[in-house]
Every structure is written in structure tokens, then in C-alpha cells.
N, C-alpha and C positions, 0 to 999 in steps of 0.2 A: 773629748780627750783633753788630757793638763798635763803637764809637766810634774813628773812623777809616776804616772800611771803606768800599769803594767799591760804591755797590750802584745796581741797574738799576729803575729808575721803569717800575709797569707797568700802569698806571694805578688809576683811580679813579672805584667806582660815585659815587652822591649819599649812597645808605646808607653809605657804608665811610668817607666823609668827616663825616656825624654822628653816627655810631657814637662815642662820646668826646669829641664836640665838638672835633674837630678846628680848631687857628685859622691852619695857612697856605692856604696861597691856591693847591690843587693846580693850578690851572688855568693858572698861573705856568712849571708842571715836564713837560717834553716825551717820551711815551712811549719806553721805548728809550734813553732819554740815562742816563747814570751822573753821581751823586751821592757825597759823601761825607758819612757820617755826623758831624755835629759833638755829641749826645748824645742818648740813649735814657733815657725815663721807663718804668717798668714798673711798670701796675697788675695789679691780678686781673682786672680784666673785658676791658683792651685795651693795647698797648703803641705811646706817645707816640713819634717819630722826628724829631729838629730837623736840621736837613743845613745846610750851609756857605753863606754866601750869600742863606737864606732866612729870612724872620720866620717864626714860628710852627711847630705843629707836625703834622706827618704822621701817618698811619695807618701802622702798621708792613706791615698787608698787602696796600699798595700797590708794595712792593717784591718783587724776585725776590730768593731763596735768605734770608728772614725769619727762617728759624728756625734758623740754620745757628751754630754757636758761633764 
């Protein structure tokens, strides 16, 4: 995943949203709808996802194809 991409929301346990303190508001973001990445934080323990339109940040493995270059 890069900044830019377009990627598919697939949803979101309670855990997978405080896992890193997540601050947007997934419940905002509609299963199945596509998003576009506007920038990714990458720590060691979990990677941050900001998408277009939204405040705050996502859980990267709330998305489909996450790990894909």
C-alpha cells in the first residue's frame, strides 16, 4: 500500500481500532466502499492509514490487499 492507492475498507473489530490508538471514527467508513490513501505512518508495533476526506487515523488491517507494495 502507498499513498495514493485506492483501497477497500473491510471493516473493523473494537480491538483492531485500539490496537495503536486509532483516532478516526471507523464507523464513519462503509464495508466494501473504496478509499484513497492520503498518508501512511509506519511503526514497529502497527501501521497508521489517514485516507482522503477523513480526520484521523486507521488501522492499516482494516483494509483489503494491506500488505501489497
Amino acid at each position: 500500500m502507498k499513498v495514493g492507492d485506492v483501497v477497500k475498507f473491510i471493516g473493523c473489530s473494537e480491538s483492531q481500532i485500539k490496537w495503536g490508538s486509532h483516532s478516526g471514527d471507523a464507523s464513519l467508513l462503509i464495508i466494501g466502499e473504496f478509499y484513497t490513501v492520503k498518508s501512511i505512518v509506519e511503526h514497529s508495533w502497527n501501521t497508521e492509514v489517514y485516507l482522503d476526506g477523513f480526520d484521523g487515523d486507521f488501522n492499516i488491517v482494516c483494509f483489503e490487499g494491506w500488505n501489497c507494495e
